[in-house]
C-alpha positions, 0 to 999 in steps of 0.5 A: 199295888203301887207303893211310892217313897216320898223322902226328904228332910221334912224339917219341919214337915209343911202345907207344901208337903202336905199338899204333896202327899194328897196329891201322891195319896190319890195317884198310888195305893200306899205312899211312904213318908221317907224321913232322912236322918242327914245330920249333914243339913243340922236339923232344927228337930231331930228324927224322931220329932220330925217323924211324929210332926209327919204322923199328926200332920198325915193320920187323916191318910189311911194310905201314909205311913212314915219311916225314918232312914239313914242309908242310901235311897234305894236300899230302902226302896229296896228294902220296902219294896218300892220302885217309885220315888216321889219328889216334889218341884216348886220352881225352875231352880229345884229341877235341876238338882231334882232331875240329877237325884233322879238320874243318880237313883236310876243308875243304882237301880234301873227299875225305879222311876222319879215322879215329879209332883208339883204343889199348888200355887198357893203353897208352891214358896213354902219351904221347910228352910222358910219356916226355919227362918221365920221360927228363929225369930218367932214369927207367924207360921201358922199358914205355912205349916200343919196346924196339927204341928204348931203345938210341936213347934212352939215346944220345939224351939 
């Protein structure tokens, strides 16, 4: 069986992601939802409702399950088992960080491998940091996010 981690900040959790995940679903058997504490970025929603965000936006995946973390990476690959790490690319500019998280993981723990999954065009500018934006000032993001979220989102603020 294939597990595969899919870790970030998720905050919020968007289309993006999502696609991500479909994505990541049917390529392995389970796909863990990695959700990062890092109060280090200042989150506009704490864990435990970016970890709820993740489970309305995923229960139609009988394959997802979701994990809050605040230790290295690999320790929680280890500790679940995991020896695949999935992140995604939108464009040029975050393979270079990407490239160099995955180096880093690798030279912790040789067995793990980075996959790099790319989201449609359609969803490839959606960022989380782009969804923060518009919500600070009370704009649309109805197309950008999981309409299962909106009603957390609108709460949220």
């Amino acid at each position: 069986m294939k597990k595969a981690i899919y870790p970030g900040t998720f905050d919020p959790v968007t289309n993006g992601h999502l696609d991500i995940i479909k994505r990541a679903c049917s390529i392995f058997d389970e796909v863990v939802i990695a959700v990062a504490h890092n109060s280090e970025k200042k989150p506009m929603f704490d864990a435990q409702q970016r970890i709820n965000m993740i489970h309305l936006a995923t229960k139609k995946y009988d394959n997802v399950s979701v994990v809050g973390f605040d230790t290295l990476l690999v320790d929680l690959c280890d500790k679940l088992n995991a020896d695949i790490i999935i992140r995604g690319l939108r464009a040029v500019s975050d393979f270079e960080y990407e490239l160099q998280m995955g180096y880093a993981n690798a030279s912790l723990r040789k067995e793990i491998e980075t996959v790099y999954l790319m989201p449609s065009l359609q969803n490839a500018f959606i960022s989380s940091s782009v969804v923060r934006s518009i919500l600070r000032y009370d704009g649309k993001v109805d197309h950008l996010v999981p309409k299962e979220i909106l009603p957390m989102l609108k709460k949220g603020l």
